[in-house]
C-alpha positions as CSV (number, residue, x, y, z in Angstrom):
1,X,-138.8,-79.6,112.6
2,X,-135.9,-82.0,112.9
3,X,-132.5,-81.2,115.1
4,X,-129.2,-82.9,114.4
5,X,-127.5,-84.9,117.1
6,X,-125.0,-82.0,117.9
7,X,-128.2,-79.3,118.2
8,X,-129.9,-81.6,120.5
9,X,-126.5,-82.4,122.9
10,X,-126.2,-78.3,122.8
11,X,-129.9,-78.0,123.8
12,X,-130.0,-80.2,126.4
13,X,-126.5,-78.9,127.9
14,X,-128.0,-75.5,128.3
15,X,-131.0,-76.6,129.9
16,X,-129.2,-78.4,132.4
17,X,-126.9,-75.8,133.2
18,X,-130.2,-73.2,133.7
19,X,-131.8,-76.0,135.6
20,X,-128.6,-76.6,138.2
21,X,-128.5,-72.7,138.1
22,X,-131.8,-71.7,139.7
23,X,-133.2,-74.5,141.6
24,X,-129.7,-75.7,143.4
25,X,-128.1,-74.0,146.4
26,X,-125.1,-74.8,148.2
27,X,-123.6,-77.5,146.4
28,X,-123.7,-77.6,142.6
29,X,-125.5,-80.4,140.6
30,X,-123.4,-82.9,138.3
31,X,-123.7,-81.6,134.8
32,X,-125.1,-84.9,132.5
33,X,-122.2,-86.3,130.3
34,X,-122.6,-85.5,126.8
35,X,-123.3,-88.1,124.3
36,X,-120.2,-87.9,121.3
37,X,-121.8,-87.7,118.2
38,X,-119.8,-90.8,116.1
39,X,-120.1,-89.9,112.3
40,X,-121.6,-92.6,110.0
41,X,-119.2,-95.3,109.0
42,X,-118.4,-94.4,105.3
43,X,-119.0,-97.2,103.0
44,X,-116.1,-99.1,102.0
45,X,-115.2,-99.5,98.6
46,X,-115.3,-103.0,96.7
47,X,-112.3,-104.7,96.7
48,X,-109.8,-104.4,93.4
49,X,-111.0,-107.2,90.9
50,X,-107.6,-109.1,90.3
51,X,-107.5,-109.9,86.4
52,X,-104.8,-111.8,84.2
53,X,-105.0,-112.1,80.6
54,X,-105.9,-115.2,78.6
55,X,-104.2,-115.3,75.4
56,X,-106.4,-116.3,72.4
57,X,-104.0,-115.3,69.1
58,X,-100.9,-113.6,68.4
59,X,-100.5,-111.4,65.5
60,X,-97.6,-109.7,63.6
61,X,-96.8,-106.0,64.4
62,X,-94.5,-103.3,63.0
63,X,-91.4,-102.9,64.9
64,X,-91.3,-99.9,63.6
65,X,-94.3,-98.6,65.4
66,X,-94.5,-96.5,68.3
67,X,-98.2,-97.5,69.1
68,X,-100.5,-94.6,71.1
69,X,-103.8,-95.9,70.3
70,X,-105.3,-98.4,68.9
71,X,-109.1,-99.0,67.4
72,X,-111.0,-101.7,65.7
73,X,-113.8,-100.6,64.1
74,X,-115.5,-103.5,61.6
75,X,-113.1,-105.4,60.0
76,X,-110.5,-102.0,59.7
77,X,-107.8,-101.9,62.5
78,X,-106.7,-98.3,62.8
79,X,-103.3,-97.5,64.7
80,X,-101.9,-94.5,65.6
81,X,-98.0,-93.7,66.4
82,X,-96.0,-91.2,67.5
83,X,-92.5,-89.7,67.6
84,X,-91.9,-86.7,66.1
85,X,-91.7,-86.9,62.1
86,X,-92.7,-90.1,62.4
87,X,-96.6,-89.6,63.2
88,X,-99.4,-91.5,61.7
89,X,-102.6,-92.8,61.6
90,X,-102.4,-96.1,59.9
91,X,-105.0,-99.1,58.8
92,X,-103.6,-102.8,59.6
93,X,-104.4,-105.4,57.9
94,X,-104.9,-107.7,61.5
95,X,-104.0,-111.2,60.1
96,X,-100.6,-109.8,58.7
97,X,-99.6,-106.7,60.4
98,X,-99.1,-105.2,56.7
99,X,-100.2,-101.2,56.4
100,X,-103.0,-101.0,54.4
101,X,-103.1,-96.9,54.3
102,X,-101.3,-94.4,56.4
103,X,-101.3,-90.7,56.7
104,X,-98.5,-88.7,58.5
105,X,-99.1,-85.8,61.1
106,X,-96.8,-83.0,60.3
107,X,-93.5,-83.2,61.8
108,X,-93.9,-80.8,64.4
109,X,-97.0,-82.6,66.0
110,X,-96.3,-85.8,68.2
111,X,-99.4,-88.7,68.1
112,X,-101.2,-89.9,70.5
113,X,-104.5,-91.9,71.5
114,X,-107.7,-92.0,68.6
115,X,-111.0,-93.2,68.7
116,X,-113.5,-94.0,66.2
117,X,-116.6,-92.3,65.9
118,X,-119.3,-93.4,63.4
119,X,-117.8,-91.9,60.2
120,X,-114.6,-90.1,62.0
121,X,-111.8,-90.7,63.5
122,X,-110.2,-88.1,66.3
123,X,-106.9,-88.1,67.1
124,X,-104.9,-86.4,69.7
125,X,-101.3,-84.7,69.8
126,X,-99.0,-85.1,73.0
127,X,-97.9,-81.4,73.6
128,X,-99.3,-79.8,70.4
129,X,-102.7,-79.1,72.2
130,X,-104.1,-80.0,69.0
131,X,-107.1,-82.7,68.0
132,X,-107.5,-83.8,64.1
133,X,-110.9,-84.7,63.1
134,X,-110.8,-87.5,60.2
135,X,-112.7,-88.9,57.5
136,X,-112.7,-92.3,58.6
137,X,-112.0,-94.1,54.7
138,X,-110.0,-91.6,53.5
139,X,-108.1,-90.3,56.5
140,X,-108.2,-86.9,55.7
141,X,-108.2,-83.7,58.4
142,X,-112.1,-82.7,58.2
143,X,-110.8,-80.1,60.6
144,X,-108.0,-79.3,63.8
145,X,-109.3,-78.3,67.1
146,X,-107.2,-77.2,70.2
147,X,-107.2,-78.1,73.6
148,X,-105.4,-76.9,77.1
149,X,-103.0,-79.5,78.4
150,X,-101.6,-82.5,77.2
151,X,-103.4,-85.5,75.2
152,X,-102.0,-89.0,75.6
153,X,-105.8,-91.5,75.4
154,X,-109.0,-91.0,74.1
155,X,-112.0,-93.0,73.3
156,X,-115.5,-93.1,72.9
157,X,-118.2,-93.8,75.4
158,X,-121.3,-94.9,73.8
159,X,-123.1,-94.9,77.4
160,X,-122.9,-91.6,77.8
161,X,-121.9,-90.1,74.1
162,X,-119.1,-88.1,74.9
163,X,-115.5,-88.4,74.7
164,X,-113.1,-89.5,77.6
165,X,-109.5,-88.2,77.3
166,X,-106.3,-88.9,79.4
167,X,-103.3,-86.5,80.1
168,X,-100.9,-88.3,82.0
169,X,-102.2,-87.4,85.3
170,X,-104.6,-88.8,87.8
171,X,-107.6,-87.2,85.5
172,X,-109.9,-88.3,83.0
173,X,-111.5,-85.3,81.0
174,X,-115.3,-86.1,79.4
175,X,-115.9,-84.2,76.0
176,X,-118.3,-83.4,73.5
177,X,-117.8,-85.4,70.5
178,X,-118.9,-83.1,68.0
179,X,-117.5,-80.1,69.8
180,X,-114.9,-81.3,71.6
181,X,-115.4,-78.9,74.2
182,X,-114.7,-80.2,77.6
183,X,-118.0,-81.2,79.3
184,X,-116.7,-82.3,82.9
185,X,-113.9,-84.4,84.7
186,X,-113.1,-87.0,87.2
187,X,-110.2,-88.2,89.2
188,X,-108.8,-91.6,88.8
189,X,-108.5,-93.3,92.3
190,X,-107.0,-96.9,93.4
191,X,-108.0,-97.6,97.1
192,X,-108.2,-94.3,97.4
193,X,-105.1,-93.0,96.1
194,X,-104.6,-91.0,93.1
195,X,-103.9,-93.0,90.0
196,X,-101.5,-90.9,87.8
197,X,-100.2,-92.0,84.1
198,X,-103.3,-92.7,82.4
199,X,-102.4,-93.2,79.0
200,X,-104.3,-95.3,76.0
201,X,-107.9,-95.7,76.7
202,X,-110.2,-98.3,75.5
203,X,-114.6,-97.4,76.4
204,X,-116.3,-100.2,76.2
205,X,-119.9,-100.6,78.3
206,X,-120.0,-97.7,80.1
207,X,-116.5,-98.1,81.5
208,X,-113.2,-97.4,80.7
209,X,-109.8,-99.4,80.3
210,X,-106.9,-97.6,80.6
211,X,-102.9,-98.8,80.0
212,X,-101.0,-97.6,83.0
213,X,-97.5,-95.7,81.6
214,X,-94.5,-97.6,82.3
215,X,-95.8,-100.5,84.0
216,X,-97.4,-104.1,82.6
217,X,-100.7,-102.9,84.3
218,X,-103.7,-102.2,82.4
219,X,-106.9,-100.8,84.7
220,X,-110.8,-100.5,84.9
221,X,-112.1,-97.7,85.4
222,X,-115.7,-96.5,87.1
223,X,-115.9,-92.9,85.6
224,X,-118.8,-92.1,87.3
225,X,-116.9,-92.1,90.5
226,X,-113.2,-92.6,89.2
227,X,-112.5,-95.8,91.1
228,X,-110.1,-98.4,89.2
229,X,-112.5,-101.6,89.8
230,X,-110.2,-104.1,88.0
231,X,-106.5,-104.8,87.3
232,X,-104.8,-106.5,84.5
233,X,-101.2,-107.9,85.3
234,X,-100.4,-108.3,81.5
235,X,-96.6,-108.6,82.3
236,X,-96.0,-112.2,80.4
237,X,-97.3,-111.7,77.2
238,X,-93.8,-111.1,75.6
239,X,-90.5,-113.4,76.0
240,X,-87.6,-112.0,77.7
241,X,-85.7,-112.0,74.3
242,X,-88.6,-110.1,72.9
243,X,-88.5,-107.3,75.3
244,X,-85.1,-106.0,74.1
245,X,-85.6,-102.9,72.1
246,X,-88.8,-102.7,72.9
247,X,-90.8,-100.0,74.9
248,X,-94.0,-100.1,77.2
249,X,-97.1,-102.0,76.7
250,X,-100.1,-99.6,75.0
251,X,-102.6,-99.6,72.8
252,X,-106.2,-101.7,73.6
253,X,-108.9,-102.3,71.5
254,X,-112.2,-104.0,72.2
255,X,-113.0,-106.7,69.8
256,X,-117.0,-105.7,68.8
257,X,-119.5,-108.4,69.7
258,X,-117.2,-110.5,71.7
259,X,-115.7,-110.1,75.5
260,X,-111.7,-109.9,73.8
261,X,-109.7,-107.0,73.4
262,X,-106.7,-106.6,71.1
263,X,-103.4,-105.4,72.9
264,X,-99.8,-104.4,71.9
265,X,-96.8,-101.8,72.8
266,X,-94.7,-99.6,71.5
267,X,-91.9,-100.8,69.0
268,X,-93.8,-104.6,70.1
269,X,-93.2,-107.6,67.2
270,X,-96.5,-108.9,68.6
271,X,-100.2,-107.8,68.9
272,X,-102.4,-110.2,71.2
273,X,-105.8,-111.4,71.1
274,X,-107.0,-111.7,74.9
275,X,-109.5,-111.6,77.3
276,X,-109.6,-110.5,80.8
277,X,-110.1,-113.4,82.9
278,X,-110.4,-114.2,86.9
279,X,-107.8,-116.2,89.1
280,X,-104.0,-116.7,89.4
């Protein structure tokens, strides 16, 4: 049978001591010095991957639109905004920013994140603890489900078929995406320090891209383990005169079949085509 290090150091202490006991008189013997047991070096994490964002096109957005999520599924761009009594779920035509179809949440309900799922769209409420469950071409409630906590990003992981939803704190919540019924969760980390303000998600390959509230920053996320792997410093994509009456960066979108995403923010006159790319 094996002994640890600290069984063996207490072992051999106590023979000693029995040792210096009966076969010693007069003077006592030196006791051995015992060995410290050193615990195994942890492994260090990999360092941050530094990102910056390579713009490929520029698109027209609504002003008008207080973007919390953001999916393009085929050729259909599908946008969701919030505010109360001003709530939607809206398809944009890409090229010219122009509504195709929009539906409004009832006043009382504040929008957040959706995600695209086959033939339905889910779509999350800030405070309302309430999920609607769409008909992707029509846009009508198939059904409401309800939720503890907040919802602010959600998106679907193909990996792993379930759904990963934010709440504003360090915590990403993994869900069943017929049930939504949560199915585990795991804490968001950046050199080791709690990352709070998740906000829009984006799953694409088994990871997850998040928009950081209040900040340029968008992140990569490991959600096995919760470590933020990359960063995105997408702080020049607007002009100074542009920023003025506008609000924070959010909404991502993966572009299918290509390495681009689609970005914008809320109230932004722009929406981006970009890709994540190494180096200053």
């Amino acid at each position: 049978m094996l002994l640890d290090r600290r069984r063996v150091v207490t072992l051999l202490t106590a023979v000693a001591a029995v040792a210096a006991t009966a076969g010693c008189t007069g003077s006592r013997s030196a006791e051995p010095a015992l060995v410290p047991v050193v615990p195994e070096r942890a492994a260090s994490a990999a360092p941050t991957e530094q990102l910056r964002v390579e713009v490929l096109a520029r698109y027209p957005h609504d002003t008008a639109a207080f973007t919390q999520g953001l999916e393009l599924a085929g050729s259909d761009l599908y946008e969701g905004t919030g505010q109360y009594g001003e709530s939607e779920l809206r398809v944009v035509d890409l090229a010219s920013g122009t509504v195709r179809r929009r539906v409004s949440l009832p006043d009382t309900a504040f929008g957040e994140g959706i995600t695209v799922l086959e033939s339905r769209i889910w779509q999350i409420t800030w405070r309302e603890g309430v999920a609607y469950e769409r008909d992707r071409e029509t846009l009508d409630v198939l059904r409401e489900v309800t939720y503890d906590g907040e919802g602010w990003g959600i998106c679907h992981d193909d990996a792993g078929d379930r759904l990963v939803m934010s709440d504003g704190t360090d915590r990403l919540t993994f869900r069943d995406p017929a049930t939504f019924e949560p199915t585990g969760s795991v804490t968001v980390t950046r050199d080791g320090t709690p990352l709070r303000d998740i906000n829009e998600l984006e799953c694409v390959d088994g990871q997850v891209w998040a928009n950081v509230w209040r900040t340029d920053e968008i992140v990569r996320i490991d959600p096995a383990t919760g470590q933020v792997v990359a960063e995105v410093d997408a702080g020049d994509l607007l002009t100074g005169a542009e920023r003025a009456g506008v609000d924070v960066l959010n909404g991502i979108a993966a572009v299918p079949g290509t390495d681009d995403f689609l970005i914008t923010g809320k109230y932004w006159p722009a929406l981006f085509r970009v890709r994540f790319v190494s180096g200053s």
